[in-house]
Each structure stands twice: as structure tokens, then as C-alpha cells.
N, C-alpha and C positions, 0 to 999 in steps of 0.2 A: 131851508131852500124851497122852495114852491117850485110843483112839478107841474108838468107840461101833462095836460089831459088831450084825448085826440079824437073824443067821442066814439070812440071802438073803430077807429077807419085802420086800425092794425099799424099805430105808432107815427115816430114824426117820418117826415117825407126824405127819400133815401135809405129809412130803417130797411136792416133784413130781417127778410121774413123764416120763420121755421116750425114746423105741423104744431099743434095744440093737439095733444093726443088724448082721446075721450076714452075710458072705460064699453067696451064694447062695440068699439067702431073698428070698421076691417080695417085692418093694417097691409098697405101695399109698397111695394118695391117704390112708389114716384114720392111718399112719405117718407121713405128710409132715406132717398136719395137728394131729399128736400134738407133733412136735416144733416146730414153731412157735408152739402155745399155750403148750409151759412156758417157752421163751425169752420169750416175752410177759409169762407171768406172773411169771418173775423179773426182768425189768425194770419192772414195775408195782410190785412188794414192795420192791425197789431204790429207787424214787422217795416211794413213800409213808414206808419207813421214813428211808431219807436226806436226802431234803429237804420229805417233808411233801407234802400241797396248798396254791394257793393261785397265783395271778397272779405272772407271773418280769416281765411287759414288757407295755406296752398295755392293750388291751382296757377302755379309757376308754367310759365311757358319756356322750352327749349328744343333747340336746332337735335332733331332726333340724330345727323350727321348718317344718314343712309345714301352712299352715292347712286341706288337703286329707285330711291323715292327722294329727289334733290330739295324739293317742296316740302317736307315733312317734319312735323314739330311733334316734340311731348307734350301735354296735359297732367300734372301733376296732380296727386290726388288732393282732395279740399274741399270747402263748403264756405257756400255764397247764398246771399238772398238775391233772389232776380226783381229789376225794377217793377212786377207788379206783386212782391213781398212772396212768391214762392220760393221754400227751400231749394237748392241744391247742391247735391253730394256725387262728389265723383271719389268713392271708395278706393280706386285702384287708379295709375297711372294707363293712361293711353293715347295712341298717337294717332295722328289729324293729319290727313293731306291736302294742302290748301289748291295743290293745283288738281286733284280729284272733285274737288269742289267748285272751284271756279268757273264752271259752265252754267252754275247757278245764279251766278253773283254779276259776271260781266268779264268780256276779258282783261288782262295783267296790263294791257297797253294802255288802259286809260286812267290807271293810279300803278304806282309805284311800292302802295302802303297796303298790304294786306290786313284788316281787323280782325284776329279771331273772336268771336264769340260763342257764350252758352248762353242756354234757355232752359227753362222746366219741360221736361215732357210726361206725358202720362202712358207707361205699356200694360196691355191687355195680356192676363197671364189667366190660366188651368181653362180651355177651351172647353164646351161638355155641350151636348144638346141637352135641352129643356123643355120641356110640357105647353110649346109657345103654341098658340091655337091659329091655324094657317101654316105655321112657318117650322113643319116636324122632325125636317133634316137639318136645319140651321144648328150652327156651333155658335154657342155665344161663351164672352168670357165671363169668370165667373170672381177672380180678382184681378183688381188694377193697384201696378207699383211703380214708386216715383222713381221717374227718370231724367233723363237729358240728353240737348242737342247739341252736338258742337257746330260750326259754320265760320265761313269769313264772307265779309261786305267790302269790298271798295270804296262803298260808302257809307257814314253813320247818316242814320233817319233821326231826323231832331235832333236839339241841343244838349249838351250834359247839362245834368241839375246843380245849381247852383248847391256849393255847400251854406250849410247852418251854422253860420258863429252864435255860440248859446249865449256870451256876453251884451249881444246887440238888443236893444229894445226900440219898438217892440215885439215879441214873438212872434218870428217869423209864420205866417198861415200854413196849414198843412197842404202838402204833397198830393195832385191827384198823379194815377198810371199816368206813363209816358203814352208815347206812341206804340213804342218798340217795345217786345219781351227783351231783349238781348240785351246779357250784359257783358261788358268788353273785357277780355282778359289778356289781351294784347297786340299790339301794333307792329306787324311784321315787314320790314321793306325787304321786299319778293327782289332779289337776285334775276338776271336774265336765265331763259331756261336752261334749264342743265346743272344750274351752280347750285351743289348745295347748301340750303339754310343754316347760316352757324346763329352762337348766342350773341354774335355782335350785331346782328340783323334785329333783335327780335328787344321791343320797345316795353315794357310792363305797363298796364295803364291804371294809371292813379287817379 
């Protein structure tokens, strides 16, 4: 196979890029932190293009049945890749209020269908100051752990992706990111207020 030479412009166009680390050259935090985003980003292109998004286990949605929070759904525990190939892991169950939320989203009067979704998120963990030159009081963090959002939309932004029949030829082209990080865990038709949420309301999306 004959390989593709790029005369040193640092690969073909689109490559990621990640430090060439030299014997005796200072080593700095925007290095450390150069080579940990392209290993990120090729295990996000790895997952999107090899297995797609979309729920691997769990992450069942149900009518929490609280007549104090009428609105209120479980989040079952599980793990999903998000349409731009981040993991995410919800360890433990937890519950979601969509009408605590809905002032984000838009009011219940102009759809019927609540979405809930998740997204990857990134939290800042062991806060400490540091030797930062200007900046002597500042706390910065000192690890970041993978996390997640939950949310509901009124409306879904863009189309769902078409599935992959792997029999069709010819091979379907690859996948770029959507629009949207979110990915859909279920379609809730929101009750007038007060009534609360059962499991017959609450839609799985496939």
C-alpha cells in the first residue's frame, strides 16, 4: 500500500494533532493537556464511528409517582455514548423534574411531549491554589470527572440519524457530530399541572 507523504505540514488535513516530546525540552501543563485531548478525541471518533450513539444498558425512564413533584421521573442507572461519541455513566438512579426545568426549555403550552435528555458533562474536583504568577488567591481545580446532564426540550434540534443497514452496498459514508450533544432517553406526554407523571405517559425512544 503506498503511503501518503505530507512533506512535514504535520499529516493529512483533518489529522489530530499531539506534542512530539524532545529530550530536554520544558514540559508544560498546554503539552500535557494537548495530549490528552487527542486521545479523547480519538476515542470519541472510535465510538461514534464504530458503534454510533445511542443507550448500550439502562437508563429506563419512569413516573417517580410523587404527588409533591407531579412532574417527576426516575433515571435509571446505565451507560450510553452521546452523539459526539462521549461516554456516559449514570452509576446510581436519580430523579429529574421536568417542570423544574421547563423554564429553560419553553412553556408545557406549546408541546404536549416533554424529551428528556442526557449529555456528557465535565465537573471540576479537589480545588487548591497554585503558584499562578498574577493570580495568588485563585483556587483552581486540580482533577476533572466525567459527568452528566439531564434536561428536557420541547423540541428536538435536527433530525435523528438515519440507521446503518450493514447489508446495503455501498458502505454507507461516515457520521460527522450532529448538531445537538443530547441524547434522547425519552418522550414524556406532560399531564395538565398537578397530575402526576405515571409509566403510561412516559415514551422509550428508540
Amino acid at each position: 500500500m503506498a503511503s501518503r507523504r505530507t512533506g512535514g505540514t504535520g499529516g493529512p488535513p483533518g489529522g489530530l494533532l499531539r506534542p512530539a516530546f524532545v529530550a530536554g525540552e520544558r514540559l508544560a501543563a498546554a503539552d500535557l493537556q494537548a495530549e490528552q485531548s487527542q486521545r479523547a478525541q480519538r476515542l470519541r471518533r472510535h465510538n461514534r464511528a464504530l458503534h454510533g450513539s445511542g443507550i448500550v444498558c439502562g437508563l429506563g425512564v419512569l413516573g417517580a409517582g410523587d404527588p409533591s413533584r407531579p412532574w417527576a421521573v426516575w433515571i435509571c442507572p446505565g451507560y450510553a455514548i452521546g452523539p459526539y461519541g462521549d461516554e456516559i455513566v449514570v452509576p446510581e438512579r436519580v430523579v429529574f423534574d421536568i417542570d423544574r426545568a421547563s423554564w429553560k426549555v419553553g412553556p408545557a403550552a406549546e408541546s404536549s411531549v416533554a424529551h428528556v435528555v442526557i449529555a456528557s458533562s465535565t465537573e471540576e474536583k479537589r480545588p487548591r491554589r497554585l503558584p499562578v504568577r498574577g493570580r495568588p488567591d485563585e483556587r483552581f481545580a486540580t482533577r476533572q470527572a466525567d459527568g452528566y446532564t439531564i434536561d428536557a426540550l420541547w423540541r428536538l434540534e435536527g433530525e435523528a440519524a438515519p440507521e446503518v443497514d450493514l447489508c446495503r452496498r455501498p458502505v454507507p459514508p461516515c457520521s460527522t457530530c450532529p448538531e445537538s450533544r443530547y441524547l434522547v432517553l425519552a418522550s414524556v406526554h406532560v399531564p395538565r399541572k398537578g397530575v402526576v407523571i405515571e409509566n403510561h405517559h412516559i415514551k422509550p425512544w428508540k
